[in-house]
C-alpha positions in Angstrom: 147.7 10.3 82.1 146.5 8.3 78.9 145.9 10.0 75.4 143.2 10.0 73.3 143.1 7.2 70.9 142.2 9.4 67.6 145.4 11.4 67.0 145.6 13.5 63.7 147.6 11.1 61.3 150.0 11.8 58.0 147.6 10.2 55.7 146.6 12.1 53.0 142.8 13.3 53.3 142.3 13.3 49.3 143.8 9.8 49.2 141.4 8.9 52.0 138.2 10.8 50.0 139.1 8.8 46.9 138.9 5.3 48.8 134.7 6.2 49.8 132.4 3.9 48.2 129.7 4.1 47.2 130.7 7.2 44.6 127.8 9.3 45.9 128.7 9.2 49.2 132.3 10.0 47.8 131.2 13.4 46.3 129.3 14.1 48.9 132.3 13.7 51.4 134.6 16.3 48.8 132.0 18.6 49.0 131.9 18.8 52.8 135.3 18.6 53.0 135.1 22.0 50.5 132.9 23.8 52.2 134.6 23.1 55.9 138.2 24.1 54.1 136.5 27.0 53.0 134.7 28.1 56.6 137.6 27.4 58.6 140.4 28.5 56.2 142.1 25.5 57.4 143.7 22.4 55.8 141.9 18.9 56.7 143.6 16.7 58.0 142.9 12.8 58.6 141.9 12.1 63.0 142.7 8.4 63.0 141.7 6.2 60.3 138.3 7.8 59.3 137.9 11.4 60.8 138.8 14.2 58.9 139.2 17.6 61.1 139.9 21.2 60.2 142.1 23.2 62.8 142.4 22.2 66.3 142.3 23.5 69.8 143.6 22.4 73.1 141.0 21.4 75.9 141.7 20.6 80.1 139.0 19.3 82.1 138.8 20.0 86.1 140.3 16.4 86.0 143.2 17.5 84.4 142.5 15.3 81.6 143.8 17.4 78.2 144.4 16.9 75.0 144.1 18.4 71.5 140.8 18.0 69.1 139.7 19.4 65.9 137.4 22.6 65.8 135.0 21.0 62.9 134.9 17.6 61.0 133.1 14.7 59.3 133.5 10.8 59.2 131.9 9.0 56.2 130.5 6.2 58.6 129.4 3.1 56.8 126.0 2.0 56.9 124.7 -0.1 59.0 
């Protein structure tokens, strides 16, 4: 059975934060990530290359599909 493609990875969140542009939409990203560390009382961790999740959970569908997600995150998509 296949996996999902967005996997948490060992890059560092803050490292990611600090690459955000524009600067506004920087600050706003540490201040999510903040308040989510602070609700969950869990580390964030980068999904992939732009999802950062706090904590994590495992799912199975009647398929039997499973795999393991995060309980709460963001992205900082870019505009379109």
């Amino acid at each position: 059975m296949s996996q999902n493609k967005t996997q948490p990875s060992k890059v560092d969140v803050k490292t990611f934060l600090l690459s955000v542009r524009p600067e506004e939409k920087q600050q706003d990203c540490f201040t999510l990530y903040s308040l989510m560390k602070n609700s969950t009382e869990k580390k964030g961790i980068l999904w992939g290359e732009s999802i950062v999740g706090f904590g994590s959970y495992r799912y199975k569908y009647k398929s039997g599909r499973e795999g393991n997600w995060f309980l709460i995150g963001f992205s900082p998509r870019k505009t379109t």
